[in-house]
N, C-alpha and C positions, 0 to 999 in steps of 0.2 A: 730501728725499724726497717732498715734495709732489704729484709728478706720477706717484709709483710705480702709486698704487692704476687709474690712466687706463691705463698701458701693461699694468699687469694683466690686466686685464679684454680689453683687444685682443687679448693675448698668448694668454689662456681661449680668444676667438672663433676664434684663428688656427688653434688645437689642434683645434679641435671640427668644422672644416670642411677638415684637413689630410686627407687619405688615411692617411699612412702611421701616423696616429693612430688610424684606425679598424683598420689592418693590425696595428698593434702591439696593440689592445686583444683584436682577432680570435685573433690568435696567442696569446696570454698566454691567454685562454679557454680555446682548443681544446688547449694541451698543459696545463694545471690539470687538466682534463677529463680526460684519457685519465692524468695521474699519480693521480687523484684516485680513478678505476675503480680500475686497479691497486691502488693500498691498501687498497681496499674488496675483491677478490678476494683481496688477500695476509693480511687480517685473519680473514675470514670462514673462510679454509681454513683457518689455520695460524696459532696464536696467536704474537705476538711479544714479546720483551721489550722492547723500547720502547713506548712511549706512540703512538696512531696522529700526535698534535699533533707529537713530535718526527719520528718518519719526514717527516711531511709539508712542515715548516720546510727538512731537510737538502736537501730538492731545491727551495729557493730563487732557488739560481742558474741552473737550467735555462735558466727564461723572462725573467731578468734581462739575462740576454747578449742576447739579440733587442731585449727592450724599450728600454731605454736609449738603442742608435744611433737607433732608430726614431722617439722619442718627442724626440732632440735635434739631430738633424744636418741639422732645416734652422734650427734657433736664429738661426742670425749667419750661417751660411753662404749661405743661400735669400736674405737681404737684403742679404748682398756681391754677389753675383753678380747679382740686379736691380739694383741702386743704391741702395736704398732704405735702405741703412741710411747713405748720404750727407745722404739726405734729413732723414731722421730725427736727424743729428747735428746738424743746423742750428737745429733747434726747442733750443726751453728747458729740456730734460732733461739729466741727468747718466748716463753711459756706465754708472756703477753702477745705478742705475734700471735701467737699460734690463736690462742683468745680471739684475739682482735679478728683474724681472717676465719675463724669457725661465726662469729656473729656477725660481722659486716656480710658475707654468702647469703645468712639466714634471711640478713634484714632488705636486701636489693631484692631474693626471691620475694616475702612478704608485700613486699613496697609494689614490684610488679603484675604482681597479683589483683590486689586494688586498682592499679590503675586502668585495668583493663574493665572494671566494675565503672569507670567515667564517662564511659559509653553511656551507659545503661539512662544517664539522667538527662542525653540528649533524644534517646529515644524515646521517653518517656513524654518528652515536651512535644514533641510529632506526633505521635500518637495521640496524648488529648487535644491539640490542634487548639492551646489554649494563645489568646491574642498578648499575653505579657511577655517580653524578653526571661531568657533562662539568665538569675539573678548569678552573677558567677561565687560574687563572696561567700555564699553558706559553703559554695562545692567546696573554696579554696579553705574556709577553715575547720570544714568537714574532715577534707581528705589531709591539712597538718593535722588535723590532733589522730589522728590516723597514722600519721607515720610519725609522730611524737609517741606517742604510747605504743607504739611498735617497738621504740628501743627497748622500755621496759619491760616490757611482755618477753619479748624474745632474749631479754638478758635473763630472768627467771630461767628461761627454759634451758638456757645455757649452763646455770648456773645448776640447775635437778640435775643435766648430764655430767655434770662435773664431780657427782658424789657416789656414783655407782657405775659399773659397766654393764648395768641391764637396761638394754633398749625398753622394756617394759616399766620399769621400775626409773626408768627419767622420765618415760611418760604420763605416768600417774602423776607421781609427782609436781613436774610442768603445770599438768593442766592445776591439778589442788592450787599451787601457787598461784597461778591467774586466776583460777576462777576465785580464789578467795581473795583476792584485790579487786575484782572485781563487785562482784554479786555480797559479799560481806563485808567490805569498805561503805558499798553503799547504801546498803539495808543496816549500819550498825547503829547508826541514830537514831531508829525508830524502837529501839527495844528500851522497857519501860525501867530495865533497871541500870537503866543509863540515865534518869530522871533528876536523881538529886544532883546538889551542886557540887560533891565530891569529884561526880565521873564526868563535870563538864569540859575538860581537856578533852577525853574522849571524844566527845560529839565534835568538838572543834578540830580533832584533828580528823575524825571522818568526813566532815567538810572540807577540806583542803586534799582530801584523798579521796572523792568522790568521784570516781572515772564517768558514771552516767551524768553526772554534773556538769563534768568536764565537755562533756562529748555537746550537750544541749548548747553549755556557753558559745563554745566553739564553732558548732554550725551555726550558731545564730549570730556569728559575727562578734561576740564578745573573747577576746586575746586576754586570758589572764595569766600575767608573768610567772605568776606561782606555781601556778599547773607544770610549764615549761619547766625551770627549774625542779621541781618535785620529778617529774620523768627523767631527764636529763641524769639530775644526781642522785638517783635509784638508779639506775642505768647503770652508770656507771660504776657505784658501788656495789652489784651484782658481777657486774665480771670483772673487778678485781676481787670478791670472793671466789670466783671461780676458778681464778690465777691462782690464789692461795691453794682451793683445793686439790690441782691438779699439782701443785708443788709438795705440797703432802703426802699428798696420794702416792705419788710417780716420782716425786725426787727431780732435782735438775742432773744429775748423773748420767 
């Protein structure tokens, strides 16, 4: 792994001068922004029972679904389709390096992103001028399962550019792959032909794969090991699929 920390840093420049980096960072601002009024209208008129920290976590995946293809589909795809990633197989690196410094880039931009959104929940407490301290634990296991489910999210998308060299065609793909871990992980319980006792592994393992699940425990102070581990070891079992496909694909030659 000697050569990670070189392709790293490339990998940072490539992000920082990419468009659709600035489009993805642009986007993720401007709907935090208008979710973020919205709460602040919804609080100020009309007291709620939740926490404004957990309302605000639940709509997580809004900007997730956009960010992701954006911030990974020209990973491997953008340097299939130059040649470059011919070029780049020739040198002294290993295809995991390479892996490793296209996802570690994606996931510091990701990560910095958010944090910039941790503002949003100090302003929010000035502004309603409410008498309780800003409780820190929801933010703190708001914003881990945030940057836990960020490895997986963003190894998907690594994982779509790893199979085509069309920037468009990692995109779609990316997003299908989240958004169906998502939004059909979670909703997969409630369909009724998932009812008998046949398909009850099924519903069990959409409990344990429930990202909106996850997201609730989370903010709300509940750390469950499994969550972790399930992100974690998808994670990483996506980009060593991606390893694979680019050794496939592209050969170590």
């Amino acid at each position: 792994m000697r050569h990670y920390l070189t392709l790293l840093r490339n990998e940072i420049w490539r992000l920082l001068i990419s468009p659709s980096s600035y489009i993805a960072g642009f986007l993720f601002l401007l709907v935090m922004g208008f979710l973020f009024q919205w709460m602040l209208r919804l609080y100020t008129s009309d007291p709620q029972d939740e926490t404004p920290s957990v309302l605000f976590f639940r709509m997580f995946f809004i900007p997730v679904f956009f960010m992701v293809p954006l911030l990974t589909m020209r990973s491997v795809a953008e340097e299939r389709r130059s040649g470059t990633i011919e070029t780049l197989l020739t040198t002294p690196v290993t295809i995991t390096e390479i892996v490793l410094a296209k996802f570690t880039a994606s996931y510091l931009y990701y990560c910095s992103l958010w944090l910039i959104t941790a503002s949003f929940h100090f302003i929010f407490f000035a502004y309603a001028q409410r008498d309780t301290p800003l409780d820190p634990y929801p933010l703190l296991g708001g914003y881990g399962y945030i940057f836990l489910s960020g490895t997986l999210f963003l190894s998907l998308g690594i994982f779509a550019s790893s199979l085509t060299k069309s920037q468009l065609v990692a995109g779609i793909l990316g997003f299908t792959l989240v958004f169906g871990f998502i939004v059909i992980g979670s909703n997969i319980e409630d369909l009724s032909v998932l009812a008998s006792g046949q398909t009850r592994w099924i519903r069990q393992f959409a409990d344990h794969t429930d990202a909106l699940q996850h997201m609730g425990d989370f903010s709300s102070g509940i750390i469950d090991t499994r969550a972790i581990v399930l992100y974690l070891s998808s994670a990483s079992t996506f980009l060593f699929l991606s390893v694979l496909a680019i050794e496939y694909r592209d050969g170590t030659s």
